[in-house]
DRENDO-1510 file (C-alpha; in Angstrom, 1 decimal, always signed):
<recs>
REC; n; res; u; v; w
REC; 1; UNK; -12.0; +6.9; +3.4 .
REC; 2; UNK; -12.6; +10.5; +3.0 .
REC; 3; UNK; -16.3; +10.3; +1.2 .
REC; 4; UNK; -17.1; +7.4; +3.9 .
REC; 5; UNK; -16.4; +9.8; +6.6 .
REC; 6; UNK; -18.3; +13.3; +4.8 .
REC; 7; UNK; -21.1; +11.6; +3.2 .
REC; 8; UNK; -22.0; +9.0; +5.8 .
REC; 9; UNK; -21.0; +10.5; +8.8 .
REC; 10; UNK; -24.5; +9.6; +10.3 .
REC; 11; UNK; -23.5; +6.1; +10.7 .
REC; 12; UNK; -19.7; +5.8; +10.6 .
REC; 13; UNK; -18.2; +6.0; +13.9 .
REC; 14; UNK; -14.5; +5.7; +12.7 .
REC; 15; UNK; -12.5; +4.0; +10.1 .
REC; 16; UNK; -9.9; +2.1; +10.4 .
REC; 17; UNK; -7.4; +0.6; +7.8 .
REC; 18; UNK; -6.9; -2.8; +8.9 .
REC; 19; UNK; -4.4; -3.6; +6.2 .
REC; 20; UNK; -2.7; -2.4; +3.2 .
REC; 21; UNK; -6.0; -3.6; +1.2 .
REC; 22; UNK; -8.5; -3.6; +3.6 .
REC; 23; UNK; -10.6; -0.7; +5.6 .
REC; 24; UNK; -12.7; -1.2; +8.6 .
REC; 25; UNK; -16.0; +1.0; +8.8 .
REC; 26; UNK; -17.6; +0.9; +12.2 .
REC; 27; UNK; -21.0; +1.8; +12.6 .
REC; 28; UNK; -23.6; +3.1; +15.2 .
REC; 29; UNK; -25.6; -0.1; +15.7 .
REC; 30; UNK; -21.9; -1.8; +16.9 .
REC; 31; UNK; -21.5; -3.6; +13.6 .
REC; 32; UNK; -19.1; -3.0; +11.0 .
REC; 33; UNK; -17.9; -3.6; +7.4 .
REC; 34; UNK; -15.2; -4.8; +5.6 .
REC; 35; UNK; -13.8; -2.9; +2.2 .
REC; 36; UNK; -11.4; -6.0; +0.9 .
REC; 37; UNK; -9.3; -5.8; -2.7 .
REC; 38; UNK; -6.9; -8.4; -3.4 .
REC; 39; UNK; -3.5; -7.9; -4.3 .
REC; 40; UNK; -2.9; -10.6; -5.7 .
REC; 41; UNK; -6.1; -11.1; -8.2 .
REC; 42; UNK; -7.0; -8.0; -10.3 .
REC; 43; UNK; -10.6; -6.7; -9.8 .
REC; 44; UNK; -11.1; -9.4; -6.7 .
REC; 45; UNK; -13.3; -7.3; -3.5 .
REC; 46; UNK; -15.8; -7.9; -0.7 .
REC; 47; UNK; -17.6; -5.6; +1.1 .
REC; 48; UNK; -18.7; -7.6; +3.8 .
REC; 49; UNK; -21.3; -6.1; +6.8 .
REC; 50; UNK; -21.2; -8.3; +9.7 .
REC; 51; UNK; -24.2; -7.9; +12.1 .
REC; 52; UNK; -24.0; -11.0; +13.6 .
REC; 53; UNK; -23.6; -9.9; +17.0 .
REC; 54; UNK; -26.7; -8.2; +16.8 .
REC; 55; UNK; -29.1; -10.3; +15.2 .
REC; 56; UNK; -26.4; -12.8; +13.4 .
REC; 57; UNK; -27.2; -12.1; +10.1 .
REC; 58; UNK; -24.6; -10.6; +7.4 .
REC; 59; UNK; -25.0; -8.8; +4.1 .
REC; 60; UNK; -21.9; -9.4; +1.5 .
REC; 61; UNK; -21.2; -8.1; -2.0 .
REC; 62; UNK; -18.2; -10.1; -3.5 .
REC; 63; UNK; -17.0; -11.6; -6.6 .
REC; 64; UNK; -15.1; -14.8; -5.2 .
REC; 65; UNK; -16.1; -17.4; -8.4 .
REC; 66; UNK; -17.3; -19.9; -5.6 .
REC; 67; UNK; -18.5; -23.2; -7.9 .
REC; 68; UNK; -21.9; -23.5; -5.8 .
REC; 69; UNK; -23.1; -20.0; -6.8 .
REC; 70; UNK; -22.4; -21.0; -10.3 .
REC; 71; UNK; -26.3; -20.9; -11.1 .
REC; 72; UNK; -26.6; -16.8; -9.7 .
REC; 73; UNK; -27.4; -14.4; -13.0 .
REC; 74; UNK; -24.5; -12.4; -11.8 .
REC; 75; UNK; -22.5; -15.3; -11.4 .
REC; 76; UNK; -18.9; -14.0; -10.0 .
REC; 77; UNK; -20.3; -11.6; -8.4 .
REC; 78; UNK; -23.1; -12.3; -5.6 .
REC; 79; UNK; -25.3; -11.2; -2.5 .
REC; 80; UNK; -25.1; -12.8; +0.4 .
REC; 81; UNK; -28.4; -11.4; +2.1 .
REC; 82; UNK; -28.8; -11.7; +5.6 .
REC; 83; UNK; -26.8; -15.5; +5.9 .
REC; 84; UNK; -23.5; -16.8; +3.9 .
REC; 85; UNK; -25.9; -19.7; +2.1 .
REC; 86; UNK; -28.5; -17.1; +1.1 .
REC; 87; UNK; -27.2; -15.6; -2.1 .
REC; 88; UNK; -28.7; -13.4; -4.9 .
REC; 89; UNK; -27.6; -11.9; -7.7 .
REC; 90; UNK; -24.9; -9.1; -7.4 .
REC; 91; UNK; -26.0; -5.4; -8.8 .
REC; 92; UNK; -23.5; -3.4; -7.1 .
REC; 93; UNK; -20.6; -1.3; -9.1 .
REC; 94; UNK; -17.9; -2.4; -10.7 .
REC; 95; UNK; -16.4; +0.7; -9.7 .
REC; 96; UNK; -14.8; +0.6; -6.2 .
REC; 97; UNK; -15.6; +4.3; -5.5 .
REC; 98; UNK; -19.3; +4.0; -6.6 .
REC; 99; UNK; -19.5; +0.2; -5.2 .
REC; 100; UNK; -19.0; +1.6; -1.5 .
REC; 101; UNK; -21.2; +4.4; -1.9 .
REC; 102; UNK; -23.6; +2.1; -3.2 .
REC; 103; UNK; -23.3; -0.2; -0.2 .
REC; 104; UNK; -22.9; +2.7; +2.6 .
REC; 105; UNK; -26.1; +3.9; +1.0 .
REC; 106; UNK; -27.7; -0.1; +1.6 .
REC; 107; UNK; -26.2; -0.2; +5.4 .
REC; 108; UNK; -28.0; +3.2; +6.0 .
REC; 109; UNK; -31.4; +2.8; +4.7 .
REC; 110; UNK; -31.1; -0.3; +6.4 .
REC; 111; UNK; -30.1; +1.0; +10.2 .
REC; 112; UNK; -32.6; +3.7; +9.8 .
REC; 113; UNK; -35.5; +1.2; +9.0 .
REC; 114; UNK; -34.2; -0.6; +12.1 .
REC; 115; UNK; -34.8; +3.2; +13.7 .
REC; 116; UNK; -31.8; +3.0; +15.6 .
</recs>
């Protein structure tokens, strides 16, 4: 939470831990995203921004080994760009730490374009 806070403080209005696996980052634009880790399966995450009460699109990073995205490259891991059936290949991290800098660093280029 800590390098959310310092390094993004821009665009983070608060944080807040949801659950024991789970963060909530909420943003300037009145959107937010979810940092998800199973407990139960080992390497398992989403980061997940929802935007769709502003112009009801959504941006996911996750590695859920859903059979219909079976044909992405990256294949578990996916990009759900702008709607849940739009889905990419998955570049982000591997690494937790550097996978949410990596995405923080996505939701801000992205609000800034928006010139919020």
């Amino acid at each position: 939470m800590n390098i959310i806070e310092s390094e993004f403080a821009e665009i983070v209005v608060k944080i807040e831990k949801t659950y024991i696996n789970e963060l909530r980052v909420f943003l300037i634009d009145n959107s937010f995203l979810d940092v998800w880790f199973s407990l139960k399966l080992e390497k398992r995450y989403s980061y997940h921004w929802e935007r769709k009460q502003i112009d009801s699109s959504i941006f996911r990073h996750d590695n859920a080994p859903h059979i219909k995205w079976k044909h992405i490259k990256t294949f578990p891991k996916h990009f759900h760009n702008k709607t849940e059936t739009n889905v990419e290949s998955s570049y982000i991290s591997d690494k937790p730490e550097k996978a949410i800098f990596e995405m923080m660093n996505f939701i801000k280029n992205y609000i800034k374009n928006k010139n919020f």
